[in-house]
N, C-alpha and C positions, 0 to 999 in steps of 0.2 A: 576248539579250533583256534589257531594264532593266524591273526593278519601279519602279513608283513609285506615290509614294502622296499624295496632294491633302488637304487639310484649310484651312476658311478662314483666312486670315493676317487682323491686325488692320488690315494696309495693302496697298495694291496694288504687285506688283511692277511691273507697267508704269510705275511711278515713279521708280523707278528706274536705276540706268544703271550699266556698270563703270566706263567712262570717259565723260566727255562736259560741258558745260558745263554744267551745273544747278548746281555748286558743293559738292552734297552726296555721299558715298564711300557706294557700293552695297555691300551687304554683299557677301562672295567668293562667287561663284557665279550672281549673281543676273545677267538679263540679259531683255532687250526680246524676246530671241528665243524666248520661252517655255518655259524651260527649270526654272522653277521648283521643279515635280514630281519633276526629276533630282536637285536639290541637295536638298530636301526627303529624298528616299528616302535620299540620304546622309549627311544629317547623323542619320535614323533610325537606320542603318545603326551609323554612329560611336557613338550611346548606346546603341543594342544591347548592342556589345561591349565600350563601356565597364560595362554593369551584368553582363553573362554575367564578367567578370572579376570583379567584385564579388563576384558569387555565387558562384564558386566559390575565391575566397578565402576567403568565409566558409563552405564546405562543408569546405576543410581545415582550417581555426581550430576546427571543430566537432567533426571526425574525432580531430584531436589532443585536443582537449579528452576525450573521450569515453572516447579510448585510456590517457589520464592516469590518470583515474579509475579505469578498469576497473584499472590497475595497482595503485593505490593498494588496491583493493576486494580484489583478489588477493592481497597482501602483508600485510592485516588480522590480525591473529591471530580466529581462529573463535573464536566461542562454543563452549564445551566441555560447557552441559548443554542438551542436548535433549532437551524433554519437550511434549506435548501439550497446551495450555495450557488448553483447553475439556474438561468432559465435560456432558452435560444427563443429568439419568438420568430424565426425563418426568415421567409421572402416578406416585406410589409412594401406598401406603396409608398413614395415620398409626401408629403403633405398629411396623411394618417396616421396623428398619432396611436399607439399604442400602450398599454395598460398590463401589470402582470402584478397578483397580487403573492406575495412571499409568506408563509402563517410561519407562526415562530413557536416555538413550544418551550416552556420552562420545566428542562428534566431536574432541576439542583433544589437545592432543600432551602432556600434563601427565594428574596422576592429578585424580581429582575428587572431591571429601573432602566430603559433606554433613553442616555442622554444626548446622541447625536446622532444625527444619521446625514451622511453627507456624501453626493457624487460626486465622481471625478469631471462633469463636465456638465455645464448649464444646460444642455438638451436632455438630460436626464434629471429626472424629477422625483425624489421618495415620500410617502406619506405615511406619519406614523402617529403615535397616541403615545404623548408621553406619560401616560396614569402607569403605574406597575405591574408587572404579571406576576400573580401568585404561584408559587410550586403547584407543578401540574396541570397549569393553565397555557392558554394557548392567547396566542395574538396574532399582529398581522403588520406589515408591511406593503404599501401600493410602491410600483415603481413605474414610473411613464419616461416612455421617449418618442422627443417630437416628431422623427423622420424630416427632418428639414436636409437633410441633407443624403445627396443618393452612393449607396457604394456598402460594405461591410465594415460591421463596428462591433466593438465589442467595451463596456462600460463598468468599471470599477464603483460600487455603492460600498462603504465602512460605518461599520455600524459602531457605534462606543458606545458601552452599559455599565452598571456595577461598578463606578469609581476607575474607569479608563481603558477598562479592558479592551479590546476590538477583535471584531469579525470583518472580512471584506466579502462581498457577496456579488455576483456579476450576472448581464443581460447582454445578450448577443444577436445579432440577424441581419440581414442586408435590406438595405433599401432600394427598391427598383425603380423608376421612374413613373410619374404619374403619368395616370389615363386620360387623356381628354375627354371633357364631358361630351363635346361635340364632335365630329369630325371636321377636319378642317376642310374648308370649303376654296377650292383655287379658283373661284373667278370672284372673290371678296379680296382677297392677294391682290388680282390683278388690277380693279376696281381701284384699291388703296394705291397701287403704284401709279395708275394713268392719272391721278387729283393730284 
């Protein structure tokens, strides 16, 4: 059984001929017998498998492509300090400082020497060990912030290791204002105004 498949042409085949005295050369295929539809599904046929070739030319150009990479991604030398680069510590009280400890892990095949660690601003405090972390070891970073002051913040820590490299690492939360231990008492107010 033949598919075929029909779509208007700009001209009539019936004008055509393969051979014949009209003078004019029928395209191949074409003929009085109505066969148009056949040569039609053929020449579909023909760009089909010339684009399915296409395509999957370009599915292995892609696959190789892909596979490059991933080589190349593989061969990378790793980052050697991992560390958790977010902490939010939320609502805290003003006057309460806070404390948030960052562990660090040595995934790289080299030791991992931290020679700085420095915030962006004196309310923020890091505490480190400069002794070395072996491949596959793990350390630690303290970070504290005073709460002296009320409102939302967010704190830039950089950490330098390994001859200057940098990480920046960050702490976040709002300060709310403190509680009074007491309540305040209005006839001690008043007292202090009438002296």
């Amino acid at each position: 059984m033949r598919t075929t498949v029909s779509f208007p042409l700009p001209f009539s085949p019936d004008r055509w001929h393969r051979s014949g005295g009209t003078g004019r050369v029928a395209p191949v295929g074409w003929h009085r017998s109505g066969e148009k539809s056949t040569t039609i599904a053929i020449f579909v046929l023909r760009l089909m498998t010339m684009n399915c070739k296409k395509i999957l030319l370009g599915m292995v150009f892609l696959a190789a492509t892909i596979a490059g990479r991933a080589q190349v991604l593989a061969n990378a030398p790793k980052e050697p300090l991992q560390i958790k680069e977010r902490h939010d510590f939320g609502n805290i009280r003003k006057g309460r400082p806070v404390n948030y400890v960052f562990s660090i892990q040595n995934t790289g095949a080299e030791v991992l020497k931290l020679e700085n660690v420095a915030a962006s601003c004196g309310c923020t405090t890091p505490v480190w060990s400069p002794e070395p972390i072996a491949p596959g070891q793990s350390g630690s970073i303290t970070v504290g912030y005073n709460a002296a002051v009320e409102g939302p913040f967010e704190k830039s820590i950089t950490i330098v290791y390994n001859g200057g490299k940098t990480k920046t690492i960050y702490v976040k939360g709002k300060v709310e204002p403190a509680i009074p231990s007491v309540p305040l008492n209005s006839s001690v107010q008043l007292l202090k105004q009438s002296n």
